[in-house]
C-alpha positions in Angstrom: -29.3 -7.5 -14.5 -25.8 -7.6 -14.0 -23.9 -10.1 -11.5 -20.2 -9.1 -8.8 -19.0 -12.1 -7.2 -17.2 -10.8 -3.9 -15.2 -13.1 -1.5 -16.7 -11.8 2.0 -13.2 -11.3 4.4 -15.5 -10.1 7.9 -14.4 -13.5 8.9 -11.9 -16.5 8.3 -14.7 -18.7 6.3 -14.6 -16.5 3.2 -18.0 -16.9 1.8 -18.3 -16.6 -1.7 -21.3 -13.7 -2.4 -23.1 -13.0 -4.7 -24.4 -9.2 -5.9 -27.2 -8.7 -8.2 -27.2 -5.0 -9.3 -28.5 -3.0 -11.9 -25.5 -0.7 -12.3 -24.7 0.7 -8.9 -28.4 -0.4 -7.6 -28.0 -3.7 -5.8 -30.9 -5.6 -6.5 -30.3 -8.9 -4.2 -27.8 -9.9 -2.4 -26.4 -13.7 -1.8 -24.7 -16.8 -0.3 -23.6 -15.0 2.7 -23.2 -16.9 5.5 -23.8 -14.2 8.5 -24.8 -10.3 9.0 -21.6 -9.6 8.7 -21.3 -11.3 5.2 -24.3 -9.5 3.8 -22.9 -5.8 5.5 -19.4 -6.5 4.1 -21.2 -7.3 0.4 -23.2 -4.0 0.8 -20.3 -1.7 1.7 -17.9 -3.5 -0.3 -20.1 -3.1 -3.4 -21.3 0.7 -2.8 -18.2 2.1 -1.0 -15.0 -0.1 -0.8 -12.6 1.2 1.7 -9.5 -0.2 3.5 -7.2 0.4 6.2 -3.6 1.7 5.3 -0.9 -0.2 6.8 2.8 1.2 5.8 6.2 3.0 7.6 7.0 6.4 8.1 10.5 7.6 8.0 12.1 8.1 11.5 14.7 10.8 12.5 17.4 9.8 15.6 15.4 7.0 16.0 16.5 3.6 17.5 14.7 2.1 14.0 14.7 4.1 10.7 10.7 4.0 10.4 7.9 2.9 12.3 4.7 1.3 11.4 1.7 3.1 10.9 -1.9 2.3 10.1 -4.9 4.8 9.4 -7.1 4.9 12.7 -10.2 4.0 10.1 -10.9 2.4 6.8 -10.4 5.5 3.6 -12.4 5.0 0.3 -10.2 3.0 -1.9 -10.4 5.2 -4.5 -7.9 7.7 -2.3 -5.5 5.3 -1.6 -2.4 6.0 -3.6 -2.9 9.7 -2.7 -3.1 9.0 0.6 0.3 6.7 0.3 1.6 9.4 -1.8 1.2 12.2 1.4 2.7 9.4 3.4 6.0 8.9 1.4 6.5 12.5 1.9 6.4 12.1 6.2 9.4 12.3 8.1 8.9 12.5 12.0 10.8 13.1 14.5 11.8 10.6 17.9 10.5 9.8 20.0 7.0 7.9 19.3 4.6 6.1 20.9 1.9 3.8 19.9 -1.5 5.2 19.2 0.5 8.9 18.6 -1.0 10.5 15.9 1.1 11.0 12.9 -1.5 12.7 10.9 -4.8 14.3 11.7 -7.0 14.2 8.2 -4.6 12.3 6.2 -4.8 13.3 2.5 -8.5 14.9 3.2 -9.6 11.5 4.1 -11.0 12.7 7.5 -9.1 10.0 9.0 -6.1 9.9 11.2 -2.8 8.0 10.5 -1.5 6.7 14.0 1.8 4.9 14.9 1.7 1.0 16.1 5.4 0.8 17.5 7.2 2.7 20.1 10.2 4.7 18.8 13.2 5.5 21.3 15.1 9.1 20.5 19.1 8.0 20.1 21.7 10.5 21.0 
């Protein structure tokens, strides 16, 4: 049986877990402190995934880019072709929070949404 220490980040305490696993199978999981320490040690184990947080490029806007996020966690195994896809976004001014930049971003199945308003300059 094979051991993964994971450091559990559902909450500020960062509980130091423990996975027991026979090569993808988790046999035991431990040292969590909560529910959400033991869910966070399941996912993170079978299915890592993050949230993308980055800028997009801005035309006639009162700010050169604007922050972005992805509306849900993506597999962390697409994220550099996900950041790739972003690099290549321009959009145009005005935006607004919560706009959607990107429905499906990269084949993700998740949306890439703005987090800052962008005012249109003449």
């Amino acid at each position: 049986m094979e051991v993964t220490k994971l450091v559990c980040i559902g909450c500020p305490k960062g509980c130091g877990l423990t996975v027991e696993h026979s090569g993808k199978t988790i046999e035991k999981i431990s040292d969590y402190g909560c529910k959400i320490g033991l869910e966070y040690a399941k996912n993170e184990f079978t299915e890592p995934k993050r949230i993308i947080t980055t800028t997009v490029r801005v035309k006639a806007g009162d700010l050169p880019f604007v922050p972005v996020k992805t509306k849900d966690p993506v597999n962390k195994e697409k994220i550099f072709v996900v950041m790739k896809e972003i690099s290549e976004l321009e959009i145009e001014s005005p935006v607004h929070v919560g706009d959607m930049i990107r429905s499906n971003i990269a084949g993700t199945g998740v949306d890439l949404v703005c987090t800052r308003n962008i005012k249109k300059v003449s």
